[in-house]
Phi, psi and omega in degrees: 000149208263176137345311219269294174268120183230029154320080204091014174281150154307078168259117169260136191239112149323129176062032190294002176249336149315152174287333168271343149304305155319318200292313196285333177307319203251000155294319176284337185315288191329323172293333173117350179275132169300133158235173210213083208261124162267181201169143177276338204234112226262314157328306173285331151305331161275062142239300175325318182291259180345331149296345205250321173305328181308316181309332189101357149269164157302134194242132138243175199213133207215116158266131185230136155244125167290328166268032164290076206281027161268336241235336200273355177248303202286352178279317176308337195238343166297307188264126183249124201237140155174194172269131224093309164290042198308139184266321178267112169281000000 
């Protein structure tokens, strides 16, 4: 499997609503990967999801502060990403 194609792989992207997290959400769409975007702004996250669907994947979405220990183990333990473990049914 080249780079190029990530057809149905799982990406979770931190801070996905920032320009460089956008850049990355939506560079793998393009590839063809579901993504699984956090964010403090729940707003900038609706915006993202809707880029990334537009592409023909699935976009979820979860406001998260990653240096959060409240907000980072219940997210860390809802996406379960690996192989066999599809997050999206």
């Amino acid at each position: 499997m080249s780079v190029q194609d990530l057809k149905n792989w799982q990406v979770f992207i931190t801070c996905a609503g920032s320009e460089i997290g956008r850049a990355r959400a939506l560079a793998f769409a393009r590839r063809g990967a579901h993504i699984i975007a956090s964010d403090t702004s729940q707003a900038a996250l609706d915006a993202v999801r809707s880029e990334v669907q537009s592409l023909g994947v699935r976009c979820a979405t979860y406001v998260v502060d990653g240096c959060s220990e409240a907000t980072t183990p219940p997210i860390a333990q809802r996406v379960r990403i690996g192989p066999g473990m599809p997050f999206f049914s």
